[in-house]
Biopython code that builds the backbone (N, CA, C, O; Angstrom):
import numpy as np
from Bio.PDB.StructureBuilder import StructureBuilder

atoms = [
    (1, "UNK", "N", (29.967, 33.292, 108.505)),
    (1, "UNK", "CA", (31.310, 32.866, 108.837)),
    (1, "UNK", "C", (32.278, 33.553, 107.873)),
    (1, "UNK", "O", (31.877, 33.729, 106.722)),
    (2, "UNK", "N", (33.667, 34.014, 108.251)),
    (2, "UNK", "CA", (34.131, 34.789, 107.630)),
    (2, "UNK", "C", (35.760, 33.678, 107.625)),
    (2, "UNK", "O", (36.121, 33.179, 108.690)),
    (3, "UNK", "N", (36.546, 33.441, 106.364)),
    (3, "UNK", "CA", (37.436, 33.357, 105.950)),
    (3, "UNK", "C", (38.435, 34.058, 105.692)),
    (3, "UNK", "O", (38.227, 34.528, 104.573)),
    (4, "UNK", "N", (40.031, 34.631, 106.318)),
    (4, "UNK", "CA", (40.583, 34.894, 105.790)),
    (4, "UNK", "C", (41.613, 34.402, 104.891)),
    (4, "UNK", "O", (42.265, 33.455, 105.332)),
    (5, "UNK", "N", (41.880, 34.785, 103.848)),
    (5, "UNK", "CA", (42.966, 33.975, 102.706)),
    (5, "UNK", "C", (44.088, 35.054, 102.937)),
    (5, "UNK", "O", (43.898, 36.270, 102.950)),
    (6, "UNK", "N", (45.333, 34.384, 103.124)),
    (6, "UNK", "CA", (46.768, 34.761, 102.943)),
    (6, "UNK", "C", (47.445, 33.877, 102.008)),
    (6, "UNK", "O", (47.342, 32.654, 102.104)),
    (7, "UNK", "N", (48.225, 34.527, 100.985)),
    (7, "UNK", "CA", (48.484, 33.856, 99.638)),
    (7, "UNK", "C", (50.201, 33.893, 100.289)),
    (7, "UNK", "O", (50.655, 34.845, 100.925)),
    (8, "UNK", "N", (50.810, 32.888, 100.019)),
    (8, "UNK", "CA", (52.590, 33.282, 99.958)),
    (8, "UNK", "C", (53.253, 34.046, 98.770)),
    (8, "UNK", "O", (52.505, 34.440, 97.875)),
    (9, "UNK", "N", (54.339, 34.242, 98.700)),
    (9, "UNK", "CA", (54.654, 34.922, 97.685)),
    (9, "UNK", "C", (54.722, 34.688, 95.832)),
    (9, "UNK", "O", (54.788, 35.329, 94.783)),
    (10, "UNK", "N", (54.650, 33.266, 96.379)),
    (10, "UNK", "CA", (54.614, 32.333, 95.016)),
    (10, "UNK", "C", (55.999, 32.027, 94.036)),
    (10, "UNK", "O", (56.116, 31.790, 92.834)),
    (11, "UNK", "N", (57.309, 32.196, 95.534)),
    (11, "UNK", "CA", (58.213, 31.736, 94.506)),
    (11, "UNK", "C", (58.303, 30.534, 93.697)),
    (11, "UNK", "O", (58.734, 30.509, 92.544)),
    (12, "UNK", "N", (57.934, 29.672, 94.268)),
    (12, "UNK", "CA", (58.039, 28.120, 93.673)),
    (12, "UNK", "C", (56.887, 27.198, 93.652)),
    (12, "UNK", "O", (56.888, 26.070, 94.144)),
    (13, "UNK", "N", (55.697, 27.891, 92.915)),
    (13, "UNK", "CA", (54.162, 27.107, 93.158)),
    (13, "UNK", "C", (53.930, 25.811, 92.884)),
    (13, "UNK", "O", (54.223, 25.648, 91.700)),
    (14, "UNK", "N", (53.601, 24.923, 93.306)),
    (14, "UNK", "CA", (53.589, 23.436, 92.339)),
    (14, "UNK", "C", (51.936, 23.582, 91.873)),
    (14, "UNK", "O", (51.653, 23.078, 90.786)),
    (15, "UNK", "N", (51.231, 24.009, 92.370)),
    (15, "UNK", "CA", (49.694, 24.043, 91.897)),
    (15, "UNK", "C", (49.318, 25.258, 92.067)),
    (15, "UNK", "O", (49.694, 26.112, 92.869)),
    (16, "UNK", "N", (48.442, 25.274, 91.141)),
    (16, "UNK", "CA", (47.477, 26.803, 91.203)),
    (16, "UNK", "C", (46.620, 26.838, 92.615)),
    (16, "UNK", "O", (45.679, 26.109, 92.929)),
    (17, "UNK", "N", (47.404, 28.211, 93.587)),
    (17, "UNK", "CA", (46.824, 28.388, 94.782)),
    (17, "UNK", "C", (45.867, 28.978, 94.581)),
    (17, "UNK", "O", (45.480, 29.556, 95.597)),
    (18, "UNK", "N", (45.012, 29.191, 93.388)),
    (18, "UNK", "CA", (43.984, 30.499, 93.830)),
    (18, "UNK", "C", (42.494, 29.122, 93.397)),
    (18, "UNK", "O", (41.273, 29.280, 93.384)),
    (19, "UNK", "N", (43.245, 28.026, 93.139)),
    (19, "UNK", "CA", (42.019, 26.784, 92.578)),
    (19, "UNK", "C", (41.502, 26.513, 94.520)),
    (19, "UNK", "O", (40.486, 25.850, 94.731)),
    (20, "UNK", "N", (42.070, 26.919, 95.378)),
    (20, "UNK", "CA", (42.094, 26.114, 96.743)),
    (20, "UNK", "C", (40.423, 27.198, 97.384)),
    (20, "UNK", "O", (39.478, 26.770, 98.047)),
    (21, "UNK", "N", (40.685, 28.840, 96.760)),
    (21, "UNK", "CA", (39.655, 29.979, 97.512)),
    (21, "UNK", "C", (38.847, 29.688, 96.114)),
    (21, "UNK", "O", (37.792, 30.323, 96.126)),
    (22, "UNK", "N", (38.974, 29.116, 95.216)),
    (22, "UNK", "CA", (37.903, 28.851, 94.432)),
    (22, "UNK", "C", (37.010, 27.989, 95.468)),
    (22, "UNK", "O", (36.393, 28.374, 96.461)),
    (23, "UNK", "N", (37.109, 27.036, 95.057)),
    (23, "UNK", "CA", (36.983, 25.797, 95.439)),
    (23, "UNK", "C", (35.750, 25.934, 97.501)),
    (23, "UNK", "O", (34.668, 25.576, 97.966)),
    (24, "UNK", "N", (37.086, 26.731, 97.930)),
    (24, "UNK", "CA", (35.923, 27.348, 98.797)),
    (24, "UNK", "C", (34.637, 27.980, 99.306)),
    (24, "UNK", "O", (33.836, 27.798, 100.223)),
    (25, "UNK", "N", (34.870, 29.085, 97.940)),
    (25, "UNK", "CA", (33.399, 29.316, 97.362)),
    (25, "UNK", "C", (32.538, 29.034, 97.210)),
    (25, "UNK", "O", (31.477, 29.587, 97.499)),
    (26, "UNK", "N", (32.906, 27.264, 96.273)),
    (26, "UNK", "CA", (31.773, 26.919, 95.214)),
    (26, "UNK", "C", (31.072, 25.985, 96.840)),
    (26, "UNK", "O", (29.879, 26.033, 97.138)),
    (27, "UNK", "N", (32.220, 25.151, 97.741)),
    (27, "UNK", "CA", (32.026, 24.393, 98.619)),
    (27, "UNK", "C", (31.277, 24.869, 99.741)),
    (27, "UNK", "O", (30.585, 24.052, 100.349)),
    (28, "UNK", "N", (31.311, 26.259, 100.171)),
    (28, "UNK", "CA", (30.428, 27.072, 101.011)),
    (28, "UNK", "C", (30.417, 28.102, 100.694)),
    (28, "UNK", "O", (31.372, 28.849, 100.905)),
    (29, "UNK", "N", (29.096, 28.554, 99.952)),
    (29, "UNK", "CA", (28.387, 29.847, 99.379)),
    (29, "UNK", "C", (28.125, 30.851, 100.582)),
    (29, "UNK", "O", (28.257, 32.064, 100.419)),
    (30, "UNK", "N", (27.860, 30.461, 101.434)),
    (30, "UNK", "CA", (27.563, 31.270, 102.412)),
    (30, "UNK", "C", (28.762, 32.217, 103.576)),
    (30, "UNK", "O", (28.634, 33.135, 104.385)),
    (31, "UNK", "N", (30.129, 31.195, 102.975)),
    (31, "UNK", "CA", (31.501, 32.107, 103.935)),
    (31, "UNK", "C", (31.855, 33.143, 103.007)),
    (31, "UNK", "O", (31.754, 32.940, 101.798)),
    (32, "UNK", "N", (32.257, 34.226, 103.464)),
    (32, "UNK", "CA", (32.837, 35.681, 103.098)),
    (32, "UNK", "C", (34.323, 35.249, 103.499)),
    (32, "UNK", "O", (34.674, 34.767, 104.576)),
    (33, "UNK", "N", (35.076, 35.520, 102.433)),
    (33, "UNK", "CA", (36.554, 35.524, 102.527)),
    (33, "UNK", "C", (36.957, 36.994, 102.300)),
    (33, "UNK", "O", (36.373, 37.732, 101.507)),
    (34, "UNK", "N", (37.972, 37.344, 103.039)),
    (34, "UNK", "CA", (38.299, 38.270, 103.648)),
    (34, "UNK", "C", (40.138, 38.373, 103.118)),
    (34, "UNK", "O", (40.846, 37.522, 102.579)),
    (35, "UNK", "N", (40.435, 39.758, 103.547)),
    (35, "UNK", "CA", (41.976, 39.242, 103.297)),
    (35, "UNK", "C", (42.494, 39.716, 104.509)),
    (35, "UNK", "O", (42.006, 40.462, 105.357)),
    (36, "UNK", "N", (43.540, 39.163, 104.436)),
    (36, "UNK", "CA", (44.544, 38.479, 106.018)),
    (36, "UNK", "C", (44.207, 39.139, 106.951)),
    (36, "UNK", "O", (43.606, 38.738, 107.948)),
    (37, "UNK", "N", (44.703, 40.632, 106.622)),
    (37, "UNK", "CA", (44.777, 41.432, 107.760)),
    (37, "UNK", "C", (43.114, 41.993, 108.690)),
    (37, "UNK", "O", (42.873, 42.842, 109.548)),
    (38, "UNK", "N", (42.351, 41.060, 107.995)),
    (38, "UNK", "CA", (41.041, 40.890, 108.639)),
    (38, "UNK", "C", (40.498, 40.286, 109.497)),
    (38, "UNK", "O", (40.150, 39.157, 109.152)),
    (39, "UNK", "N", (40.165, 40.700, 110.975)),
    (39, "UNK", "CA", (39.868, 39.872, 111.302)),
    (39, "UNK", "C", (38.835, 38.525, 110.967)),
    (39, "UNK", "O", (37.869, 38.897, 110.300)),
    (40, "UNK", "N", (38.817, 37.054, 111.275)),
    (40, "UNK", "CA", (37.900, 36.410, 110.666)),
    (40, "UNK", "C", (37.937, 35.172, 111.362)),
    (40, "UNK", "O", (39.012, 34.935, 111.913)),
    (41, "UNK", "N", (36.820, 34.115, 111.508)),
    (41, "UNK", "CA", (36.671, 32.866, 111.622)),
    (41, "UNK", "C", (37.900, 31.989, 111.950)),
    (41, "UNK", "O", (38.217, 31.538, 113.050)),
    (42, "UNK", "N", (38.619, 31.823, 110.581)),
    (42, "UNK", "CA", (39.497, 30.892, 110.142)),
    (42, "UNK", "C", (40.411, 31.562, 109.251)),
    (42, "UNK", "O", (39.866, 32.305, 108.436)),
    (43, "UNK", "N", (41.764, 31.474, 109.204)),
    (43, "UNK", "CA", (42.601, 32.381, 108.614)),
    (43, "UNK", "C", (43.052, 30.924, 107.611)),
    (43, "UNK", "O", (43.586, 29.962, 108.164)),
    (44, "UNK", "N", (42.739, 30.920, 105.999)),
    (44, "UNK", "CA", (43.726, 29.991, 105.206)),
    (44, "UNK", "C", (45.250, 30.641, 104.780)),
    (44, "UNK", "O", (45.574, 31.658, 104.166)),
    (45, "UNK", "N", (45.679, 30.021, 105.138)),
    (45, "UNK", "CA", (47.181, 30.338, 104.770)),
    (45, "UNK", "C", (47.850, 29.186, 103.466)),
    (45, "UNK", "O", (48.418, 28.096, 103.535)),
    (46, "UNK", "N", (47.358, 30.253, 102.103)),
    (46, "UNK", "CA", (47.752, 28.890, 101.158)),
    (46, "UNK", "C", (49.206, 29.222, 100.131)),
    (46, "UNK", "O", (49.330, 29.800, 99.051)),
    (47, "UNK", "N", (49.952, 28.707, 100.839)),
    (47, "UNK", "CA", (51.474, 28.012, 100.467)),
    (47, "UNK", "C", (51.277, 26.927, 99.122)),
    (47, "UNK", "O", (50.625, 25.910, 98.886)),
    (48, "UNK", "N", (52.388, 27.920, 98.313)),
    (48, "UNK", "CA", (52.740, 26.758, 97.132)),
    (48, "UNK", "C", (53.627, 26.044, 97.191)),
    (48, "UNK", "O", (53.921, 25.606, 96.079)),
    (49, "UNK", "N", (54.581, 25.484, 98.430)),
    (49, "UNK", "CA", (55.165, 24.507, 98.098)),
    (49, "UNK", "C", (55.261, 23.482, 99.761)),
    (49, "UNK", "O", (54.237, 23.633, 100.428)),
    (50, "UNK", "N", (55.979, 22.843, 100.204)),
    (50, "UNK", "CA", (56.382, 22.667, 101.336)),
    (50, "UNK", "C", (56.891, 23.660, 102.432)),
    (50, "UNK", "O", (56.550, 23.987, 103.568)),
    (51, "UNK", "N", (57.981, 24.016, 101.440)),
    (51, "UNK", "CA", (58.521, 25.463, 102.725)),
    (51, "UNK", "C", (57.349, 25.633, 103.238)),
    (51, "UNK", "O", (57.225, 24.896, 104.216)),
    (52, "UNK", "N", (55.918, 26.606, 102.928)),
    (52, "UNK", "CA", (55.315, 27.038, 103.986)),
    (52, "UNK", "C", (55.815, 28.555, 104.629)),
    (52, "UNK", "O", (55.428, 29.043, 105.691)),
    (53, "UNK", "N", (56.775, 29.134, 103.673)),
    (53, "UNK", "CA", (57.344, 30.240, 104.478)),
    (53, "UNK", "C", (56.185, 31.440, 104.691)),
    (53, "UNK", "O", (56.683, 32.474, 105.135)),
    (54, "UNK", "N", (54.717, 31.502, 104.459)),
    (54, "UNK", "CA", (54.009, 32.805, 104.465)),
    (54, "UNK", "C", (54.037, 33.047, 106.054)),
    (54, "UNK", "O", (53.901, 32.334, 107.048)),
    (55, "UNK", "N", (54.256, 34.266, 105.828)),
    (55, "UNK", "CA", (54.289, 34.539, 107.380)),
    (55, "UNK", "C", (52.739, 34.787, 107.781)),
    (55, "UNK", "O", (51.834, 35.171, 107.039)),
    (56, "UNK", "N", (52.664, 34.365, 109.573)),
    (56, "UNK", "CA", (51.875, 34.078, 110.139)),
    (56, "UNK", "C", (51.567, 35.705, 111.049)),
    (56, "UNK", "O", (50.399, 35.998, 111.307)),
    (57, "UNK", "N", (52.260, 36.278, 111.302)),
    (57, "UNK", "CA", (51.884, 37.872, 111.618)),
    (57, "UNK", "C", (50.863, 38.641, 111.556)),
    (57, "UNK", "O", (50.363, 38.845, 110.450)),
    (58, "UNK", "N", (50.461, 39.085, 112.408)),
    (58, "UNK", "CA", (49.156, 39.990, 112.393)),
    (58, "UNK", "C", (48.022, 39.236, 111.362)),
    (58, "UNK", "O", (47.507, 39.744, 110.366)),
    (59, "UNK", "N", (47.753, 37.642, 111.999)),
    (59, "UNK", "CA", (46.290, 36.688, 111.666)),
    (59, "UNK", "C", (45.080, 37.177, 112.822)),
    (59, "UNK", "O", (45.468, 37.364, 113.975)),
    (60, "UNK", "N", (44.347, 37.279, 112.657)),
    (60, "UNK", "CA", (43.450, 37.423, 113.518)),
    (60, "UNK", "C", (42.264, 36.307, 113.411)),
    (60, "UNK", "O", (41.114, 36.694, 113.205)),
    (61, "UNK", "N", (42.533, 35.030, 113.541)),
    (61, "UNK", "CA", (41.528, 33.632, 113.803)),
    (61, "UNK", "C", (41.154, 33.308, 114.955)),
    (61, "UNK", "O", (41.773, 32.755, 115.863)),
    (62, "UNK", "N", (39.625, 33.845, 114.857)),
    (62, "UNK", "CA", (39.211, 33.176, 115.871)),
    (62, "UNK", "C", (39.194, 31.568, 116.255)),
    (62, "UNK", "O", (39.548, 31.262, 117.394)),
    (63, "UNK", "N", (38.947, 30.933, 115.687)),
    (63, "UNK", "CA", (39.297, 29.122, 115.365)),
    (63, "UNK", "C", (40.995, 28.927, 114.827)),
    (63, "UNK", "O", (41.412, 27.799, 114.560)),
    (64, "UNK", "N", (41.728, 29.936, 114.731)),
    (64, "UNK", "CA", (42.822, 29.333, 114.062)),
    (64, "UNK", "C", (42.812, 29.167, 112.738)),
    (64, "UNK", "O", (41.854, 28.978, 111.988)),
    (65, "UNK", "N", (44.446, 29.288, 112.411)),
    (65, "UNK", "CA", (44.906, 29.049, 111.028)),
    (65, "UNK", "C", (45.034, 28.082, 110.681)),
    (65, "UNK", "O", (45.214, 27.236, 111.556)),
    (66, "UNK", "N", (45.021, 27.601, 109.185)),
    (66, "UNK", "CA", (45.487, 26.053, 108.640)),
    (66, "UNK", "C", (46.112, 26.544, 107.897)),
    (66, "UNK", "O", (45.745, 27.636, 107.461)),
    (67, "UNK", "N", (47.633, 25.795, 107.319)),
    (67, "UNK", "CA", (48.308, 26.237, 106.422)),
    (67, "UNK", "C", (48.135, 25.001, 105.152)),
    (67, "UNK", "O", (48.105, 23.779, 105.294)),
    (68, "UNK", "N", (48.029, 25.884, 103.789)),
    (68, "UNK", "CA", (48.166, 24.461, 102.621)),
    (68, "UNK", "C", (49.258, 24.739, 101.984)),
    (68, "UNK", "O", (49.641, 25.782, 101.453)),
    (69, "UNK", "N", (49.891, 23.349, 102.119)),
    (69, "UNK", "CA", (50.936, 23.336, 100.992)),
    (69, "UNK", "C", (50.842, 22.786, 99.734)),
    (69, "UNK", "O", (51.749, 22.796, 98.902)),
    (70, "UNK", "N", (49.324, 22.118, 99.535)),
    (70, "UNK", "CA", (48.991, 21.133, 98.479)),
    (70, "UNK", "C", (47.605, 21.287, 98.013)),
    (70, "UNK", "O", (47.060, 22.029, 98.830)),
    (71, "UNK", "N", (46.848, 20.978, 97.181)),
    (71, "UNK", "CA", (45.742, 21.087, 96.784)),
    (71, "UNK", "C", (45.038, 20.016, 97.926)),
    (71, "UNK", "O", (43.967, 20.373, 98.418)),
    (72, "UNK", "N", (45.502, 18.991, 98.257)),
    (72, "UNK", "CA", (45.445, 17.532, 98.931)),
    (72, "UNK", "C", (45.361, 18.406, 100.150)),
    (72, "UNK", "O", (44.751, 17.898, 101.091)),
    (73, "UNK", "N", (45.673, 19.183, 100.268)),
    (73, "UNK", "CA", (45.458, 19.669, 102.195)),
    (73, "UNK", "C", (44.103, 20.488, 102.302)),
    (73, "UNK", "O", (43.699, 20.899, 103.390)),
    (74, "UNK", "N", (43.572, 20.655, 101.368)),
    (74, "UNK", "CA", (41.916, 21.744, 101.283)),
    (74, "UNK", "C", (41.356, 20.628, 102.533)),
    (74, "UNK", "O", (41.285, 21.299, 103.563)),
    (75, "UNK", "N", (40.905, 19.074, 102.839)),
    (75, "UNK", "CA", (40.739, 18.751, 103.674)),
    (75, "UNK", "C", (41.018, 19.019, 104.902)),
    (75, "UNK", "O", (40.189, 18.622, 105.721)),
    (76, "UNK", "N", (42.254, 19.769, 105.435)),
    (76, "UNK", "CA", (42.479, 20.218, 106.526)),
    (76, "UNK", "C", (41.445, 21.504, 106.998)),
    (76, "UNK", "O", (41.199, 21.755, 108.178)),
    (77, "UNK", "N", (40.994, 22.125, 106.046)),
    (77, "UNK", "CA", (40.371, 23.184, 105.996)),
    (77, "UNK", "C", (39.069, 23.442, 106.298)),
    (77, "UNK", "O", (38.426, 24.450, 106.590)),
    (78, "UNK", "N", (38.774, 21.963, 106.118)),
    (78, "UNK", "CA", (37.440, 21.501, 106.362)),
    (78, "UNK", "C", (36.895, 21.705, 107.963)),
    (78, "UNK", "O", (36.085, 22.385, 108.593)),
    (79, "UNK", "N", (37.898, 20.649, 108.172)),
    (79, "UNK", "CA", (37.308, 20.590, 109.508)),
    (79, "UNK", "C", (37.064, 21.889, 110.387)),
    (79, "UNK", "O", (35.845, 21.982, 110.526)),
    (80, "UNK", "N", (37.677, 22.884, 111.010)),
    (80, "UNK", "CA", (37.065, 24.182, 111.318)),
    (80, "UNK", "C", (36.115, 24.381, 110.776)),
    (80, "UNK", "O", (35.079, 24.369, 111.441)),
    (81, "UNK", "N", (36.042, 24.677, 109.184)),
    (81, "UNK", "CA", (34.588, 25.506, 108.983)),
    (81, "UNK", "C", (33.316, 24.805, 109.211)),
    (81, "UNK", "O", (32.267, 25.447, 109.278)),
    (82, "UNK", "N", (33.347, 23.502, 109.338)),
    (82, "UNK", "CA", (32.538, 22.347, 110.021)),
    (82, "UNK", "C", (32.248, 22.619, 110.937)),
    (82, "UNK", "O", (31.108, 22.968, 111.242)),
    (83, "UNK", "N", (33.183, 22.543, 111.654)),
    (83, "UNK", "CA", (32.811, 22.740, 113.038)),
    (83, "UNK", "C", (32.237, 23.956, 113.458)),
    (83, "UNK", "O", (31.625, 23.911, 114.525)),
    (84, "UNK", "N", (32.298, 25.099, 112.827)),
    (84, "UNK", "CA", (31.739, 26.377, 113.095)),
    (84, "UNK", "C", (30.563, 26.530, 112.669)),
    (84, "UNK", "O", (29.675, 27.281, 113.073)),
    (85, "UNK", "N", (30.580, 25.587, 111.600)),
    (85, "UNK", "CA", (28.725, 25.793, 110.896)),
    (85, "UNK", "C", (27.968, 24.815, 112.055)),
    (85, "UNK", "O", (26.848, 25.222, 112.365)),
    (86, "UNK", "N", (28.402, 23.640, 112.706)),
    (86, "UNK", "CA", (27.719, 22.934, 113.342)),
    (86, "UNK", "C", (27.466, 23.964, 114.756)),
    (86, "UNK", "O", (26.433, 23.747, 115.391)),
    (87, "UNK", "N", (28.204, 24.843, 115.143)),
    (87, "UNK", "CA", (28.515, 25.652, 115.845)),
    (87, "UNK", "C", (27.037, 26.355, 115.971)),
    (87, "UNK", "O", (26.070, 25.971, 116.630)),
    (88, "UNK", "N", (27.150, 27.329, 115.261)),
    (88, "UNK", "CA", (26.161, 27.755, 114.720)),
    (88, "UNK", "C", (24.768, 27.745, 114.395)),
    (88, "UNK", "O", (23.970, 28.673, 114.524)),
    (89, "UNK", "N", (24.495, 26.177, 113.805)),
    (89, "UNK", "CA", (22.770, 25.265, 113.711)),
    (89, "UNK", "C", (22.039, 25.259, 115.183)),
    (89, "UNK", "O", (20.938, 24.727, 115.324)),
]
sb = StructureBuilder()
sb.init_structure("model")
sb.init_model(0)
sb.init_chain("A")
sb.init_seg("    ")
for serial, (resi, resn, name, xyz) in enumerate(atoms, 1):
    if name == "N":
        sb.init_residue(resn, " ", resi, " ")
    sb.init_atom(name, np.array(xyz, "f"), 0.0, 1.0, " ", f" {name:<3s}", serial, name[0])
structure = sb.get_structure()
């Protein structure tokens, strides 16, 4: 299963976005994260604040994007790659 990560620009971060593709890693060893302009699985789109302004342009998700604005939203993230590993078994 392949992950792509799109980072925003980071004008106004409230948390460290790069703790969220950690975190992914350690949580499934087995997904390859990719960057944006790759096609992939699941495109994360991780936003440091509310705005949310990263643009969504040339994603290529097969399951769709999730956008985080919070460390608290990695749960949203879940569910796709769940569902793709159950996919998969």
């Amino acid at each position: 299963m392949t992950v792509a990560v799109k980072y925003c620009g980071g004008c106004n971060p409230r948390y460290e976005r790069t703790e969220l593709a950690e975190r992914l890693r350690a949580d499934f060893p087995g997904v390859r994260i990719v960057r944006a302009e790759e096609p992939a699985d699941v495109a994360a789109i991780i936003c440091g604040c509310p705005a949310a302004c990263a643009s969504r342009a040339g994603l290529t998700a097969r399951l769709g994007a999730v956008v985080l604005t919070s460390s608290a939203d990695y749960d949203r993230l879940l569910r796709p790659l769940l569902a793709a590993q159950s996919d998969k078994e």
